[in-house]
Biotite code that builds the C-alpha atoms (Angstrom):
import biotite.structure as struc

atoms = struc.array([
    struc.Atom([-3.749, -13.409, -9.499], chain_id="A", res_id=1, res_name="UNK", atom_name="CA", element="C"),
    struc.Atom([-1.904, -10.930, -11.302], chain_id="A", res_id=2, res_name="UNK", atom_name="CA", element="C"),
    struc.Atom([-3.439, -7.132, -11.689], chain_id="A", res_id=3, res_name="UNK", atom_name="CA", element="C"),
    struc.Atom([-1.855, -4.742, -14.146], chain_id="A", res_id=4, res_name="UNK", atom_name="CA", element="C"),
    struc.Atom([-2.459, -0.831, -14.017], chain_id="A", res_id=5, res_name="UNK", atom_name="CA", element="C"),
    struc.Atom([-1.592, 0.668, -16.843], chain_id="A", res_id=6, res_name="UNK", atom_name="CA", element="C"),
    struc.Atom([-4.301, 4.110, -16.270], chain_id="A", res_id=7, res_name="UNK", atom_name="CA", element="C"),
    struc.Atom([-1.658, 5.673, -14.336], chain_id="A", res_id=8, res_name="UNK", atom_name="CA", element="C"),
    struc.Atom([2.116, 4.683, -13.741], chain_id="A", res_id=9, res_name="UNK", atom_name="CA", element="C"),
    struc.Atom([2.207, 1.373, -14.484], chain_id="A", res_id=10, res_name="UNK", atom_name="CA", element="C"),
    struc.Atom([1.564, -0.730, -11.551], chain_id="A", res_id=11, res_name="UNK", atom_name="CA", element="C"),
    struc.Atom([1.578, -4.290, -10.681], chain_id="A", res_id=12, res_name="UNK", atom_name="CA", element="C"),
    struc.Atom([0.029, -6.692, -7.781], chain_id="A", res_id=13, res_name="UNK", atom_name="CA", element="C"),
    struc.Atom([0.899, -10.507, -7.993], chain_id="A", res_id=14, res_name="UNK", atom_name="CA", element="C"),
    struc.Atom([-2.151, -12.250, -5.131], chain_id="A", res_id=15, res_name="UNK", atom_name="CA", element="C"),
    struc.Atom([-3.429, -8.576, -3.957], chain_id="A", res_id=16, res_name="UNK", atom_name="CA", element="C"),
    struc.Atom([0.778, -7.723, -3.000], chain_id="A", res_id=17, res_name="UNK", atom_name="CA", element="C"),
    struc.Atom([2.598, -4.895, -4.856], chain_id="A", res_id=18, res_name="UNK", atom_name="CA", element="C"),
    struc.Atom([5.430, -6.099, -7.385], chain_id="A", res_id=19, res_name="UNK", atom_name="CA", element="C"),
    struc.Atom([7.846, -3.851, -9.059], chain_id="A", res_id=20, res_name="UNK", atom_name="CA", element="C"),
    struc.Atom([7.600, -3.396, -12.609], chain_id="A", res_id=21, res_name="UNK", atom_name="CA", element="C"),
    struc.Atom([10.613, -4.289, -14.686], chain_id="A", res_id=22, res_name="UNK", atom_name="CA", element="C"),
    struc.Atom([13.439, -2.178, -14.278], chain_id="A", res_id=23, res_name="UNK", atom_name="CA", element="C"),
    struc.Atom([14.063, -2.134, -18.214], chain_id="A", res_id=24, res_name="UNK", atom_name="CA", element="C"),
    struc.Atom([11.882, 0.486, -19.962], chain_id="A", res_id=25, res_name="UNK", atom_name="CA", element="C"),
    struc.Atom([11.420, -1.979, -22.815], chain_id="A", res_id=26, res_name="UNK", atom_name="CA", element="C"),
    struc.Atom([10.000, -4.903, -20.524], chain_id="A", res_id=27, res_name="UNK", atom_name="CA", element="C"),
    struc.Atom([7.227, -2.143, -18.968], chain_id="A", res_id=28, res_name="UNK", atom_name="CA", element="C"),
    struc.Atom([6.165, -1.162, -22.993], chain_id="A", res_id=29, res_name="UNK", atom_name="CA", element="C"),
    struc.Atom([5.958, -4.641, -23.607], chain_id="A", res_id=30, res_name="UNK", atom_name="CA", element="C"),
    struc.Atom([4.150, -5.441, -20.581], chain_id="A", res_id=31, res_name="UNK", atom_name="CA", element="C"),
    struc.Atom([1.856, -2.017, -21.375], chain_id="A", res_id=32, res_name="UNK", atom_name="CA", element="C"),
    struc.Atom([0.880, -2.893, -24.715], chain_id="A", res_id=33, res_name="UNK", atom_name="CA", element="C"),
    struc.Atom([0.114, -6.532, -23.870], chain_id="A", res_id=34, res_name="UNK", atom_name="CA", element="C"),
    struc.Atom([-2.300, -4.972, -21.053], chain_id="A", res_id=35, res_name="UNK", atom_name="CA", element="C"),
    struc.Atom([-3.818, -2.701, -23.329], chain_id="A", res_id=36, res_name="UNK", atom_name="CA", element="C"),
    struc.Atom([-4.441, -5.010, -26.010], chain_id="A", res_id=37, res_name="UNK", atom_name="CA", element="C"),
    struc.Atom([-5.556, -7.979, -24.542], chain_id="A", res_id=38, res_name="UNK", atom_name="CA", element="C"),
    struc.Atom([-5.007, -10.449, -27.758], chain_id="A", res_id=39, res_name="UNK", atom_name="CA", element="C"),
    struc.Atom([-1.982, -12.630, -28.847], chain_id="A", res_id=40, res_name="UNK", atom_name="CA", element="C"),
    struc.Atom([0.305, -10.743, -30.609], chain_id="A", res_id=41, res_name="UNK", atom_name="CA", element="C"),
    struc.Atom([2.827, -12.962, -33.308], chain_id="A", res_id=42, res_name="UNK", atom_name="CA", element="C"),
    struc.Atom([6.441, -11.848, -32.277], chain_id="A", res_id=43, res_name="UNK", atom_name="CA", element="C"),
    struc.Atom([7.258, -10.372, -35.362], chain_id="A", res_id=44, res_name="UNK", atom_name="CA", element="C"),
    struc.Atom([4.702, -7.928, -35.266], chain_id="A", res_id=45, res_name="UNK", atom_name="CA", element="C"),
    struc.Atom([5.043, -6.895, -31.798], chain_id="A", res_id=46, res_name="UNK", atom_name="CA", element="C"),
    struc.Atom([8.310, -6.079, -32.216], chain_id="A", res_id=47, res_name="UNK", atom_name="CA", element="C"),
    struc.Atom([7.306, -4.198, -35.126], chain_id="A", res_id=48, res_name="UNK", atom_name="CA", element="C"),
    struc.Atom([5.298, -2.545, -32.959], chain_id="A", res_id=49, res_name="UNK", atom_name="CA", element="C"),
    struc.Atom([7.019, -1.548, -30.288], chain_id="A", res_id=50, res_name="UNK", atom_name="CA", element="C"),
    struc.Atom([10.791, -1.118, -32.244], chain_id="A", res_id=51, res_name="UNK", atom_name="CA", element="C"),
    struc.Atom([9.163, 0.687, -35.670], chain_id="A", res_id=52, res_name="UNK", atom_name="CA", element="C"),
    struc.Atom([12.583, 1.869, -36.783], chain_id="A", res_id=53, res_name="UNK", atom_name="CA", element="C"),
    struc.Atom([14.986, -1.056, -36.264], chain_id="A", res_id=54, res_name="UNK", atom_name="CA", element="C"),
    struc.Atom([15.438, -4.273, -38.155], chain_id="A", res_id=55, res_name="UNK", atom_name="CA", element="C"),
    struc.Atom([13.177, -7.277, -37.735], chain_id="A", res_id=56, res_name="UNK", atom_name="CA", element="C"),
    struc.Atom([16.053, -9.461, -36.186], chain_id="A", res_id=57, res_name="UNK", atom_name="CA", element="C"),
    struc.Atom([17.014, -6.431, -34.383], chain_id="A", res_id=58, res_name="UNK", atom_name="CA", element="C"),
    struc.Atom([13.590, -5.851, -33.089], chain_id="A", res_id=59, res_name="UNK", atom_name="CA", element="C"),
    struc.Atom([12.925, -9.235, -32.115], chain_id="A", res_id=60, res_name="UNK", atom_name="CA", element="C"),
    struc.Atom([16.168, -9.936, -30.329], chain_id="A", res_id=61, res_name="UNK", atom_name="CA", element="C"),
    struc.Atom([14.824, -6.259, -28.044], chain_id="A", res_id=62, res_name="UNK", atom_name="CA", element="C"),
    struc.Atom([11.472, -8.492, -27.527], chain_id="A", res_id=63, res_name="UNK", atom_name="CA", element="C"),
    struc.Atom([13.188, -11.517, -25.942], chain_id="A", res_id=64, res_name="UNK", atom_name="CA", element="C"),
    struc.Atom([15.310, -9.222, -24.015], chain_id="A", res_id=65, res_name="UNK", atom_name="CA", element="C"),
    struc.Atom([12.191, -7.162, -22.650], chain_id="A", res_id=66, res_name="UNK", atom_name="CA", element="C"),
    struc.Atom([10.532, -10.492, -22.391], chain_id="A", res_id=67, res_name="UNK", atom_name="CA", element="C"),
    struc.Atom([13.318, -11.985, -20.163], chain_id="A", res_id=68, res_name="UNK", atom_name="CA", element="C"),
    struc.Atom([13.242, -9.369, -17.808], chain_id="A", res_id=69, res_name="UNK", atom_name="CA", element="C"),
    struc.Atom([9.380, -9.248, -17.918], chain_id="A", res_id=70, res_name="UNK", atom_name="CA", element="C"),
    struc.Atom([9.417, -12.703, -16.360], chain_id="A", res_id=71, res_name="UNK", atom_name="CA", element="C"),
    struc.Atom([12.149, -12.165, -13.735], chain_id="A", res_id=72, res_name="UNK", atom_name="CA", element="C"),
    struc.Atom([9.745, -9.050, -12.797], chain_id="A", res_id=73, res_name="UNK", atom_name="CA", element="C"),
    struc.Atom([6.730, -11.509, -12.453], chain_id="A", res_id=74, res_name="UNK", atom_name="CA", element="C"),
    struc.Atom([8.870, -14.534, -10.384], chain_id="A", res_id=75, res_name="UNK", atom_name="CA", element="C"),
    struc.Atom([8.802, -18.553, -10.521], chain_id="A", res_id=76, res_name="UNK", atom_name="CA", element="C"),
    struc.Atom([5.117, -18.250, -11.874], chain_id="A", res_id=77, res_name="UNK", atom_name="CA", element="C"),
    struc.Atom([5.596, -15.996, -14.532], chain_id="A", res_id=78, res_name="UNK", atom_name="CA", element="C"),
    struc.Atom([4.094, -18.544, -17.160], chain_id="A", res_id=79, res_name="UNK", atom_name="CA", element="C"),
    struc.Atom([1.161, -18.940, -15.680], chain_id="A", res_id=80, res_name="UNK", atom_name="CA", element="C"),
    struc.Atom([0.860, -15.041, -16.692], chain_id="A", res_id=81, res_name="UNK", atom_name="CA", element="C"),
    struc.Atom([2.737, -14.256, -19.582], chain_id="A", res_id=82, res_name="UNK", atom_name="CA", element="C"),
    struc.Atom([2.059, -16.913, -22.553], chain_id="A", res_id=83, res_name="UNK", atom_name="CA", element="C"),
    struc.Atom([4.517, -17.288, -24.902], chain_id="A", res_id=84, res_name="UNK", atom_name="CA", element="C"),
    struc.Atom([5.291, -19.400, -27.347], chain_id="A", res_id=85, res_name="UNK", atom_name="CA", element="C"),
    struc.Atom([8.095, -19.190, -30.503], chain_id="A", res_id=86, res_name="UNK", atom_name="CA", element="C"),
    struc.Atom([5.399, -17.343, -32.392], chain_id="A", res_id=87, res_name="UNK", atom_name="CA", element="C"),
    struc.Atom([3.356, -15.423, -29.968], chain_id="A", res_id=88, res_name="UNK", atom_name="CA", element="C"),
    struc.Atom([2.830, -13.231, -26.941], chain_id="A", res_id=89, res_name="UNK", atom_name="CA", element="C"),
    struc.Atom([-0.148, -12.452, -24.877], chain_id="A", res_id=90, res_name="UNK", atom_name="CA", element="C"),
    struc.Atom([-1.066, -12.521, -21.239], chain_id="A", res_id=91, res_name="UNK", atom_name="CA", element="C"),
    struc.Atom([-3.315, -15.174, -19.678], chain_id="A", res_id=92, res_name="UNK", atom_name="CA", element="C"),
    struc.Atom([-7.008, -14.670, -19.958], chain_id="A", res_id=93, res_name="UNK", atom_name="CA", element="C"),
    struc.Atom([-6.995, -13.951, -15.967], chain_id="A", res_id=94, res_name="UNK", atom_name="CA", element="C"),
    struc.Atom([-4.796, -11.469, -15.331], chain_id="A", res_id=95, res_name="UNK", atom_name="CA", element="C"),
    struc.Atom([-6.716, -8.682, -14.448], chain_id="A", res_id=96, res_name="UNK", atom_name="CA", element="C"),
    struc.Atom([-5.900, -5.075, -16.369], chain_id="A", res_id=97, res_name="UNK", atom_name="CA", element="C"),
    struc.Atom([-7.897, -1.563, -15.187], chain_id="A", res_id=98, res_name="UNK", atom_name="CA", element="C"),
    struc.Atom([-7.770, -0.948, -18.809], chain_id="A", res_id=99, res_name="UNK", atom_name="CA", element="C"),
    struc.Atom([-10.490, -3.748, -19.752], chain_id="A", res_id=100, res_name="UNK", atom_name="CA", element="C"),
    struc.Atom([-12.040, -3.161, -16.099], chain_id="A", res_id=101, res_name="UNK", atom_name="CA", element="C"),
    struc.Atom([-12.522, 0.404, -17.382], chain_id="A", res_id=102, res_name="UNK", atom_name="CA", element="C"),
    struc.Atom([-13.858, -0.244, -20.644], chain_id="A", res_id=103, res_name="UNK", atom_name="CA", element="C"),
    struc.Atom([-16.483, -3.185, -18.764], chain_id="A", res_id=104, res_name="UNK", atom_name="CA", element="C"),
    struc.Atom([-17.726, -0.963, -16.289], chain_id="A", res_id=105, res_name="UNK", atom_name="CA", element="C"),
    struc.Atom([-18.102, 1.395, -18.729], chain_id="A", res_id=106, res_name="UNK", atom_name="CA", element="C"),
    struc.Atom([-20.119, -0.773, -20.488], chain_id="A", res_id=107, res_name="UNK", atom_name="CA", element="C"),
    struc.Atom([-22.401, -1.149, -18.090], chain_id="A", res_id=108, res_name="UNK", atom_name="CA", element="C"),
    struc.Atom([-22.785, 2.143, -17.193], chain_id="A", res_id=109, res_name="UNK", atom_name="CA", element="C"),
    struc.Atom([-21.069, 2.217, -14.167], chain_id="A", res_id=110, res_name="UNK", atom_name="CA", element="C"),
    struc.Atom([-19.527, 5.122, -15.292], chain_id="A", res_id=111, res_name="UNK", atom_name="CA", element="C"),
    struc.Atom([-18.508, 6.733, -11.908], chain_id="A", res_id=112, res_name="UNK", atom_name="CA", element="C"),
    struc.Atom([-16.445, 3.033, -10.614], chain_id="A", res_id=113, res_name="UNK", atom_name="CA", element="C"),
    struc.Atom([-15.095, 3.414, -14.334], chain_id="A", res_id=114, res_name="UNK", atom_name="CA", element="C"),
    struc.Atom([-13.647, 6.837, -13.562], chain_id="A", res_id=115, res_name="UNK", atom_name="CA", element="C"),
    struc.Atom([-12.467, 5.837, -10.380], chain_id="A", res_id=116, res_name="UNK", atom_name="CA", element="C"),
    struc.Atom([-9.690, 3.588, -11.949], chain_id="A", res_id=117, res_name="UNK", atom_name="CA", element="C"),
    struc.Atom([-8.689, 5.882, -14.240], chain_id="A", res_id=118, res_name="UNK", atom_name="CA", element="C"),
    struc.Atom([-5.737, 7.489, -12.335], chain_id="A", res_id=119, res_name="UNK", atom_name="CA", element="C"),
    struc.Atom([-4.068, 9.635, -15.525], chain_id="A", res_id=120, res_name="UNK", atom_name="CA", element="C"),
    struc.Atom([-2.478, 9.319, -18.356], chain_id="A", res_id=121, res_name="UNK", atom_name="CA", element="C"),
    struc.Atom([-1.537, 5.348, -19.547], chain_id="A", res_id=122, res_name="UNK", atom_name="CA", element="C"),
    struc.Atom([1.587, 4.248, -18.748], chain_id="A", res_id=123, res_name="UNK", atom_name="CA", element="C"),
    struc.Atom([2.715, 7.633, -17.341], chain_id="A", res_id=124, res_name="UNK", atom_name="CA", element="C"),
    struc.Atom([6.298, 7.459, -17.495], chain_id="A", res_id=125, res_name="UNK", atom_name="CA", element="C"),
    struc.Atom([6.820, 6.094, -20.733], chain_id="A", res_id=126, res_name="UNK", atom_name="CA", element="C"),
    struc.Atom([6.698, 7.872, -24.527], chain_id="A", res_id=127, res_name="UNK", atom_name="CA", element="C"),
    struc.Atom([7.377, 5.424, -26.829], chain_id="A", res_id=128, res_name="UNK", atom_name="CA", element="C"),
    struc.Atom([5.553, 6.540, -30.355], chain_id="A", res_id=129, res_name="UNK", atom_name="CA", element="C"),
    struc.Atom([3.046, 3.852, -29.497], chain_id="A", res_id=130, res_name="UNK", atom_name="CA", element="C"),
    struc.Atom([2.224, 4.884, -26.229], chain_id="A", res_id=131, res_name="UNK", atom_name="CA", element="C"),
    struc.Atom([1.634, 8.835, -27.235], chain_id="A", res_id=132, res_name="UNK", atom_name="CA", element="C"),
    struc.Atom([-0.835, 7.419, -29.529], chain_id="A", res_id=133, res_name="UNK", atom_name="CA", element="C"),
    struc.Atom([-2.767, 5.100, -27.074], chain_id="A", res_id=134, res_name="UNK", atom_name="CA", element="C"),
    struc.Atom([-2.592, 8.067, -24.315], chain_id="A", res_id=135, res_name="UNK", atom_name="CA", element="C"),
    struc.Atom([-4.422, 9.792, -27.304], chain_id="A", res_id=136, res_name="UNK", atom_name="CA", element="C"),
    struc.Atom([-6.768, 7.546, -28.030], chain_id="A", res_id=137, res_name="UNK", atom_name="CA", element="C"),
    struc.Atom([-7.461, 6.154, -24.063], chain_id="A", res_id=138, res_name="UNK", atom_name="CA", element="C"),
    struc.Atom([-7.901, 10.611, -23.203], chain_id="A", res_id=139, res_name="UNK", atom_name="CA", element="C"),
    struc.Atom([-10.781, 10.744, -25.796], chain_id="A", res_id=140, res_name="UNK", atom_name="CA", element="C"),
    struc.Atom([-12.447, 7.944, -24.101], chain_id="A", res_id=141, res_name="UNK", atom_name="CA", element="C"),
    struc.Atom([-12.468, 9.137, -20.440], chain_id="A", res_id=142, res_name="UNK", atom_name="CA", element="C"),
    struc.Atom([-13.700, 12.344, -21.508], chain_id="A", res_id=143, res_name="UNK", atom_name="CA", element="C"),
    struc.Atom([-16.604, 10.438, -23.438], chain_id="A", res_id=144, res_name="UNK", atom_name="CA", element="C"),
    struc.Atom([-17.557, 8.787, -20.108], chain_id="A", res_id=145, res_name="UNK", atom_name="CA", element="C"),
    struc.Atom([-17.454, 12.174, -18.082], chain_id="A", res_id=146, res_name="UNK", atom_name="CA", element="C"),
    struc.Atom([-19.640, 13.754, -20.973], chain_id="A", res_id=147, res_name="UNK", atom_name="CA", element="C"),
    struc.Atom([-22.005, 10.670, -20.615], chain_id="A", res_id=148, res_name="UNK", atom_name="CA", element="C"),
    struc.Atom([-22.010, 10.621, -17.113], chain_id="A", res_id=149, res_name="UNK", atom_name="CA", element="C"),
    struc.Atom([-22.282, 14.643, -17.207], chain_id="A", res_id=150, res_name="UNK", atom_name="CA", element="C"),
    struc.Atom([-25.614, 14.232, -19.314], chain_id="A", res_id=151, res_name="UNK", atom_name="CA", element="C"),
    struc.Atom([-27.454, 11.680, -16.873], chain_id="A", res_id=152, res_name="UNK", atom_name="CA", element="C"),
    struc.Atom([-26.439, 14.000, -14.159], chain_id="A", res_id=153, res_name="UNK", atom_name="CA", element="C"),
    struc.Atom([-28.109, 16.485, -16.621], chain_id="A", res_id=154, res_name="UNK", atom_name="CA", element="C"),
    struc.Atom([-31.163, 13.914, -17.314], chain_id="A", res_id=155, res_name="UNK", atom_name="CA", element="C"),
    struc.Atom([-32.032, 13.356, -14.342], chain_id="A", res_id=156, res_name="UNK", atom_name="CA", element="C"),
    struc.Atom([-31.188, 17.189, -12.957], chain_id="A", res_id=157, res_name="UNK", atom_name="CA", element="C"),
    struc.Atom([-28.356, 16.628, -10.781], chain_id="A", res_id=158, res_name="UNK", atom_name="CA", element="C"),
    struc.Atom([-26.036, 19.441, -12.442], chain_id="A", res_id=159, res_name="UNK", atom_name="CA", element="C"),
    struc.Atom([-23.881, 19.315, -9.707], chain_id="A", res_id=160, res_name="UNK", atom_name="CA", element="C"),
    struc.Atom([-22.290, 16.279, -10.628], chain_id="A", res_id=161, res_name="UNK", atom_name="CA", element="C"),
])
């Protein structure tokens, strides 16, 4: 199984066994944003994505590069993780991210376990336009879940915690 940590440095684990990211910048924001946003993305509009100010062939010949290195990164079995096709990218539905752990345990108001995988800003490291705005976005959230848990602690008069 493949686990990808993008609350933090990005960090990866292929069957419970640390793996180095990609070397190339451009294969980790890939990698990142396909983590983040667990969906299938076409290829034109992740590039768009993740190369705003460079031409769509441009951009698109950056994602097959950053895709290429992605799978050397991941080894022999990188399909079996990373599907993609001419038209579009995505990760398997069982590779593990702490981003959707986060947000499920969360959910269920295991708020403290949620916190506990939460180890800084995304994708520390990198500052692509896209990432500053997902740090954003993924800092307002953590500090709703410490408010929430904050007010059971409150609730139930534990305002030590």
């Amino acid at each position: 199984m493949l686990r990808v940590r993008v609350l933090g440095e990005l960090a990866l684990e292929l069957d419970e066994v640390p793996v180095d990211p990609p070397q190339s910048r451009r294969a980790r924001s890939v990698l990142g944003l396909l983590a983040l946003d667990r969906r299938s993305h076409s290829r034109s509009q992740l590039a768009a994505a993740l190369w705003p100010d460079v031409l769509d062939e441009s951009a698109r010949t950056s994602l097959r590069s950053a895709l290429s290195a992605l799978r050397r990164s991941l080894g022999p079995d990188a399909d079996r993780y990373l599907v993609a096709t001419r038209e579009r990218v995505g990760l398997a539905d069982d590779v593990w991210t702490d981003a959707t752990a986060f947000d499920q345990l969360a959910g269920d108001g295991r708020l403290k376990d949620a916190l506990d995988l939460y180890r800084g800003d995304i994708l520390w490291g990198l500052d692509d336009d896209w990432v500053l705005a997902a740090r954003d976005n993924w800092r307002e959230r953590v500090v709703g879940v410490h408010a929430r848990l904050a007010a059971e602690a409150e609730a139930a008069g534990d305002e030590a915690s």
